[in-house]
N, C-alpha and C positions, 0 to 999 in steps of 0.2 A: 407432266403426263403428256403422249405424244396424244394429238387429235389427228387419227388416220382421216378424219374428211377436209381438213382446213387447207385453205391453197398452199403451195412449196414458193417461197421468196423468187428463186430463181426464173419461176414461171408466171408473174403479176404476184358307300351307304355308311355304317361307322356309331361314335358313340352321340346318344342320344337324351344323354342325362340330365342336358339343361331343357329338353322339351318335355321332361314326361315330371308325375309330382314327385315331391320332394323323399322319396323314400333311400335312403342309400342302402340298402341291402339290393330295390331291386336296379337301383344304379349301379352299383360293383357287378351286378349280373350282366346288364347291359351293353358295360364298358369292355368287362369281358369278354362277351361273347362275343362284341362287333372290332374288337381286335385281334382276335382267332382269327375272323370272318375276313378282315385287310389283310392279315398274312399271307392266307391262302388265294387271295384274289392274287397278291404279288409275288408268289412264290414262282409262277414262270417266269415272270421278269427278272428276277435274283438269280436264278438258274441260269435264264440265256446267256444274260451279262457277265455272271462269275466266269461260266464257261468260258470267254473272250477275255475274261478281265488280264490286264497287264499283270507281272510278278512287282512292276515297278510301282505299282500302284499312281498314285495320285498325279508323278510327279512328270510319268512322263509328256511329251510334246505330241500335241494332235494336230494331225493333216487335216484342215478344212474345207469347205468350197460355200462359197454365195450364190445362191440363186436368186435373182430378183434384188437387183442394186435401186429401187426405189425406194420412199420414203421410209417405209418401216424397215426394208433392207438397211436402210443407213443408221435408223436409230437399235437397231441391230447387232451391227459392225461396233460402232460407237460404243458398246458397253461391252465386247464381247473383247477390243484390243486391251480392255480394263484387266484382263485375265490371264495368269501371267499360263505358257506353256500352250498355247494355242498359235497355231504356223495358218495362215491363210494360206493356200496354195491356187486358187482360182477361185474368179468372180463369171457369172453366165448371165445377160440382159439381152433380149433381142433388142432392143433401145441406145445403140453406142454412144448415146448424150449419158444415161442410168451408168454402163458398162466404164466407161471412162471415167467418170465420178468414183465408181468404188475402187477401180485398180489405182487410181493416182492416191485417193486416201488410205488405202494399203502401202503404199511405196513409201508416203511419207514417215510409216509406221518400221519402215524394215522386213513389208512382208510383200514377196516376190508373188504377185498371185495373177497369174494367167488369163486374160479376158477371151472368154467364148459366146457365142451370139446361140448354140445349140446346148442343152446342156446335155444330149446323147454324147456329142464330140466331146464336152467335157470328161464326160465320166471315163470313158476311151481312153483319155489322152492324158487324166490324170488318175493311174489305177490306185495309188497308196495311198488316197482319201479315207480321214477315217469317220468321219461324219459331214455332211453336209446340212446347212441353211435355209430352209427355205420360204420363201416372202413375195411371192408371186402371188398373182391376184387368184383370191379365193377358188374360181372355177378350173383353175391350173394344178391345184395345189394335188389333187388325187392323181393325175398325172407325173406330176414332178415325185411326189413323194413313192410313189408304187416303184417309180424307174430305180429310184437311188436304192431304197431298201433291199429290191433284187440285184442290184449290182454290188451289196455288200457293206453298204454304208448306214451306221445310223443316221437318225433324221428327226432335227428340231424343225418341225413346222410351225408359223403364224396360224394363231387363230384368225376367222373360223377355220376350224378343222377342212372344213367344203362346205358349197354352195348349196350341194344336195343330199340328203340323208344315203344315196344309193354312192355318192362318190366316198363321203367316209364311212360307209360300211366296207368298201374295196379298200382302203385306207388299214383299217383293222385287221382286216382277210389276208392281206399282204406283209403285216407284221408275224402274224403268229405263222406266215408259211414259211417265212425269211430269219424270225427269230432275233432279228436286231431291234435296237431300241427306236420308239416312235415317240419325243416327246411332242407336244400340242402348244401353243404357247399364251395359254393364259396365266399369266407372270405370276398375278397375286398371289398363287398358290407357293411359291416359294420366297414371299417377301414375309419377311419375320415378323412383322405388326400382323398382317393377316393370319398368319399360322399363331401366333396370341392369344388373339381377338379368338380364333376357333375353337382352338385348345382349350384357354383357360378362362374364358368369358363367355362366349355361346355355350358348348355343350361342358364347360367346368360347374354351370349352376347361377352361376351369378344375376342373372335378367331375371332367376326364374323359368313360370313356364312361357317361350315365346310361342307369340299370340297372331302376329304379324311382322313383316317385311316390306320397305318401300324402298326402292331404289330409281334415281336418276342419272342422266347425263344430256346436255341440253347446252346448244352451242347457238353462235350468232349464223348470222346469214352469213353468207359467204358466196363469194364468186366461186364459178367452175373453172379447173386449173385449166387453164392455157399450155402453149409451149412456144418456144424461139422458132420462128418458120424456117430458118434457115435449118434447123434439126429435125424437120418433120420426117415421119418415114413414107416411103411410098406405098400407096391402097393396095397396091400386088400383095406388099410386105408385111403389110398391116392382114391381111386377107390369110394368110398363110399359117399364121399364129390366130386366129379367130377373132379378129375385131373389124369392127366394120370401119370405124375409117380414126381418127387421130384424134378426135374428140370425147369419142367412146375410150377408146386405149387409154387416155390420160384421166377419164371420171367413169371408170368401168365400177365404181361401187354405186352408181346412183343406178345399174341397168340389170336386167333382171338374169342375162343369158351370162354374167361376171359375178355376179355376190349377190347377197342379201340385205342389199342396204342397208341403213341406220339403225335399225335393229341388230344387226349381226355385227356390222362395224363397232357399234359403241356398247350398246348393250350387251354383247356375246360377254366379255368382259366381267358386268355386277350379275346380271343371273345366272352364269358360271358358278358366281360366289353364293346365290341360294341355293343352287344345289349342292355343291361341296359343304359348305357351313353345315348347314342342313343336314348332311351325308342319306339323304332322300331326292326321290323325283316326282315331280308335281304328277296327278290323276287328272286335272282340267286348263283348260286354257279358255280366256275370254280377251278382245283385243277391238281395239279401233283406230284408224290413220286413216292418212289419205295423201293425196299429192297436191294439197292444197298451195301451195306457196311457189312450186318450182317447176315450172310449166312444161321445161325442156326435159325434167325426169321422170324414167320409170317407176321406182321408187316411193313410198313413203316417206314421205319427208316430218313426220309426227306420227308417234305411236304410242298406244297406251296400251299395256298388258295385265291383267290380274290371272292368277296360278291360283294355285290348290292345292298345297302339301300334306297329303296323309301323313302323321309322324305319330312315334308311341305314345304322347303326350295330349294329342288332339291334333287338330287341323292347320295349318298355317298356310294364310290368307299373304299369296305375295305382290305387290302394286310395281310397274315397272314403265317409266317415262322416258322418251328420247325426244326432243325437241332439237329442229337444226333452223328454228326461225325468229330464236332466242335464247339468250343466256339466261336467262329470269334469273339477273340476278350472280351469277355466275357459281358454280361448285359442283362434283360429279362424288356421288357418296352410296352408299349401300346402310339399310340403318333397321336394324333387329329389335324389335319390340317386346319385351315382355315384360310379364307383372310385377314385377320386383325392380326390374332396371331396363336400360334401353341402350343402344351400343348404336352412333355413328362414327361410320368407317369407311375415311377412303386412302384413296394412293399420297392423298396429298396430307400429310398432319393438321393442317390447319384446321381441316374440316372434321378430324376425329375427336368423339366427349361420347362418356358414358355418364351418361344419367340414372340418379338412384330414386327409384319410387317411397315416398314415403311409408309404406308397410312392411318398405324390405328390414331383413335382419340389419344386425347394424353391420358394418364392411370394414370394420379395423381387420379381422383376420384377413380379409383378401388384399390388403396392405400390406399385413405382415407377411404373407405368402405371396409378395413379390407379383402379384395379377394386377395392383394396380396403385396409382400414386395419387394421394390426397384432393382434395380442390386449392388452388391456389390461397383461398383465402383463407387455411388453416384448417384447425376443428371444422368440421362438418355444424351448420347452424349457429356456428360461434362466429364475431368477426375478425377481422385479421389484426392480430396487434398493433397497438399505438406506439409507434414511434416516438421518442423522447421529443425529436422537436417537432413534429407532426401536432398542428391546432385541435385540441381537445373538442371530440363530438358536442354539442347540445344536448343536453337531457330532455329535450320535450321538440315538438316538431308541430308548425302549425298544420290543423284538418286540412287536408285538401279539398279543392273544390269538388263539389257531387260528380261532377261530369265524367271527372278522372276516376270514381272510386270504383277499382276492379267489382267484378260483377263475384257475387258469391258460388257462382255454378261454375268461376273458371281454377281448376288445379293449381295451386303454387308453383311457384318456381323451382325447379328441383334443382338442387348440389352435381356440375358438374365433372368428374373424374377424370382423369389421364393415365394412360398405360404406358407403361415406363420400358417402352421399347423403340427402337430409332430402325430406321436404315440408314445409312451414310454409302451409298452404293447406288449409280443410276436404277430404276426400278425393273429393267428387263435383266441387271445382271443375275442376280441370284437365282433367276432362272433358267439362264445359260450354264452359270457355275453348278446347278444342278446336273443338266442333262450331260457335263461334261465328267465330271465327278462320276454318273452312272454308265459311260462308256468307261474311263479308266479302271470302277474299282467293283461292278454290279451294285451300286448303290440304289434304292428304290425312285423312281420317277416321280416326279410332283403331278406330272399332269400326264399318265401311258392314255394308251390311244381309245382303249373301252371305256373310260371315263369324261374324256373328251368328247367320245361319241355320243355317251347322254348327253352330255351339255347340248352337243350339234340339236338332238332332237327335239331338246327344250326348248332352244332358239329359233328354232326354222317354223315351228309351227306354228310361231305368234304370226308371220307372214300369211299363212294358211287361214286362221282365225282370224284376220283382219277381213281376207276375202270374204270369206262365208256370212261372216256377220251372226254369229251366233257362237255359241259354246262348243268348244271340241274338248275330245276325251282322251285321254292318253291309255294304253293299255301297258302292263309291267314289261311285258316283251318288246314293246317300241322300242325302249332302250337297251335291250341287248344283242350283241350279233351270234 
C-alpha cells in the first residue's frame, strides 16, 4: 500500500440488511428498495456514458494525459501501463525533475507522451485525449478537474476529491454541466475483497446486527521530503503556481492552504470505506489532535475521530485513528463489529479474519455459499488432524500456575475465518480498469463524484471538530449538492 506521506528514495446509501434484525421479509424489502434507489441514482451516469460509449466496446485504445507526475502520479502510471489498450499521450508537471520521470517512464513503456509544464497548453495541444489523470495536490485538484471536464475529457481524480467542501461541490457542478464521467479515486471500492467483504459479509447478514466500527492508519516518524538543490525551482515560479517557497511545494500535505492533512491523506481512504459499507452518513462528529510532534507543520499530526451512523438497525458508533508518530506496531485495517461476527479488513490480506461470535448461527451455509472459507485448523472447535507421524497429544496437561489463569469475565477466543477471495492486481488497478471500462462501454462508476462528495464532507469535518473542541452535527443536506 502506497503511504502518500512517507519520504521519495530520491529525495533522502444502499442495502442495509446486515444492520437492521434478522427479519428476511423485511430485508428482501430493504435490499429491494435500496437497489431501485442505486439504479436511479446511476441512471445519469449510464445515460451520459452509453451516449459516448464506443460501437467497439471495450476493446478500443484510449488517449490519455497525466497531470501531476509525483508520487501518487507514479504509483498511478505504474498500475495503469498494467492495462492493456491505454496510449498515454502526455504527461503535465510544473516540476521538470516529476515531468521528466514520467515521460522517460512512458518511453520505456512505448508510449510517446508529451511533457507540458501548463496543463491549459496541454489540453490545446493535445485535443484527442479521451480521459485524463489527475494527482496533483489536493487544493489543485477543482482546478485541474473542472478545466479537463469542460474541455471534453473524462477524469479520474485522486482522492481527496478537494481540500474544501466549496471546491468539490464545483467538482460535481461541472460534471453534471459537462456530462462526462468523474471518477474519485478511492480504490477500495473497486478491489474485489472489499466489494466481498460489502456484498456478502457486512450487509449479506453474517456479523449480524453491526454495533460498531474502528479503523486505523498509523505510520513512523518521518523526515520531511527534501529535494536535489540543483532541481530547485525558482520563488517567482514556485509563486506563480501557489506555493510559497520549495519546502512547502515538496510537503504541501502537512499545510493547510494544500490539503487536509493526515486525516484526508490516510484516513480519507478507511472512512470512505464506513460510509460506503455502511451505504449511510454519519449525523455527528467528535475529534481530537494536535501538532504535537512536528513543530514545523500546520497540520495535525494525531487524530482521533468517533461518528455516529443512523442506520435501519440502530446506531453505529464509528472510532477513527491516524497516528504519524508511530507505527504501533505496524498494520492499516478497517474492522466492523457486530453481534454475531466481526470483519477485519484491509488492502493488505494479512491483516484480514473474520471472527465468529459464539451465539452466532452456525456458518457452514455461508461456506457453502462461497462467502467464506473455514479456519485453518478444520472443524470449527475441533482440532486440526493428527498426522500419522506427527507425536501423539497428552491426554492430561499439568494446572497452570494461578498467575496465568485467564480471568473468567474475559471472552474466548473466537474461530478465525477467511474470504476466499484474492486480488493479484496492484491495488489502484481495478480502479483505473473501472473508470476505463466506464468511458469505453457506460459502465457504472465505483466511486461518480456525488458520492465522493459525501465522503469529502465526512472527512473534512473531523478537521473542523478537532478545532472547536466539542461535538458537531451533520445535517442530510451537508451531503448533497
Amino acid at each position: 500500500m502506497t503511504d502518500p506521506l512517507r519520504p521519495m528514495n530520491e529525495a533522502n446509501r444502499s442495502d442495509f440488511s446486515a444492520l437492521a434484525p434478522r427479519d428476511p421479509a423485511r430485508r428482501e424489502f430493504i435490499s429491494t428498495g435500496l437497489k431501485l434507489g442505486a439504479a436511479v441514482l446511476m441512471a445519469p451516469y449510464i445515460a451520459r456514458a452509453q451516449a459516448g460509449a464506443d460501437a467497439s466496446g471495450g476493446s478500443r485504445t484510449l488517449n490519455v494525459a497525466l497531470i501531476g507526475c509525483g508520487e501518487q502520479g507514479r504509483v498511478l502510471l505504474n498500475a495503469a501501463l498494467k492495462i492493456p489498450n491505454i496510449r498515454f499521450r502526455a504527461v503535465c508537471d510544473i516540476w521538470p525533475y516529476n515531468r521528466t520521470y514520467g515521460e522517460r517512464l512512458l518511453g520505456k513503456f512505448g508510449h510517446q507522451a508529451k511533457p507540458f509544464e501548463d496543463y491549459r497548453e496541454m489540453l490545446a495541444a493535445t485535443p484527442d485525449l479521451d480521459a485524463v489523470i489527475v494527482a496533483t495536490p489536493d487544493f489543485m485538484h477543482a482546478e485541474h478537474t473542472n478545466a479537463c471536464l469542460r474541455a471534453g475529457k473524462h477524469v479520474y481524480c485522486e482522492k481527496l476529491m478537494a481540500n474544501t467542501v466549496e471546491n468539490a461541490r464545483s467538482m460535481v457542478l461541472t460534471q453534471r454541466e459537462t456530462g462526462k464521467l468523474l471518477q474519485i479515486g478511492h480504490q477500495r471500492r473497486s478491489n474485489p475483497r472489499y466489494l466481498h467483504a460489502r456484498d456478502k459479509v457486512v450487509r449479506g447478514g453474517l456479523l449480524g446486527r453491526v454495533t460498531t466500527i474502528n479503523g486505523q492508519w498509523n505510520r513512523a516518524v518521518s523526515d520531511d521530503l527534501g529535494y536535489p538543490a540543483r532541481y530547485a525551482l525558482p520563488e517567482a515560479e514556485l509563486h506563480k503556481y501557489g506555493y510559497a517557497n520549495m519546502h512547502e511545494f515538496r510537503n504541501w500535505r502537512w499545510f493547510k492552504k494544500y490539503a487536509g492533512g493526515p486525516i484526508s491523506d490516510l484516513g480519507s481512504h478507511q472512512i470512505d470505506v464506513y460510509n460506503w459499507m455502511l451505504g449511510a452518513n454519519p449525523s455527528s462528529i467528535i475529534a481530537s489532535g494536535g501538532v504535537d510532534y512536528y513543530k514545523t507543520h500546520e497540520w495535525y499530526d494525531n487524530v482521533m475521530a468517533i461518528y455516529e451512523f443512523p442506520t435501519p438497525g440502530g446506531p453505529v458508533r464509528a472510532f477513527y485513528q491516524v497516528l504519524t508518530t508511530t507505527s504501533a506496531g505496524g498494520g492499516y485495517h478497517e474492522y466492523f463489529m457486530g453481534d454475531e461476527g466481526a470483519l477485519k479488513l484491509s488492502e493488505n490480506p494479512k491483516y484480514t479474519k473474520i471472527f465468529r461470535e459464539a451465539r452466532a448461527p452456525d456458518w457452514e451455509h455461508w461456506v457453502a455459499d462461497g462467502v467464506l472459507t473455514k479456519p485453518g485448523a478444520g472443524e470449527e472447535g475441533a482440532p486440526a488432524p493428527v498426522k500419522p507421524w506427527e507425536k501423539p497429544k497428552p491426554k492430561f496437561a499439568m494446572a497452570a500456575p494461578r498467575s496465568s489463569v485467564v480471568d473468567v469475565r474475559e471472552t474466548a477466543a473466537l474461530s478465525a475465518w477467511d474470504m476466499p477471495v484474492t486480488l493479484d492486481k496492484a491495488i489502484h488497478q481495478p480502479h483505473l480498469e473501472n473508470f476505463f471500462d466506464a468511458v469505453r462501454t457506460g459502465s457504472p462508476l465505483s466511486c461518480p463524484a456525488e458520492s465522493a462528495f459525501a465522503s469529502a464532507v465526512t472527512i473534512l469535518k473531523v478537521n473542523e471538530a478537532v478545532a472547536a473542541e466539542k461535538k458537531l452535527t451533520f445535517a442530510p443536506a451537508d451531503f448533497v449538492v
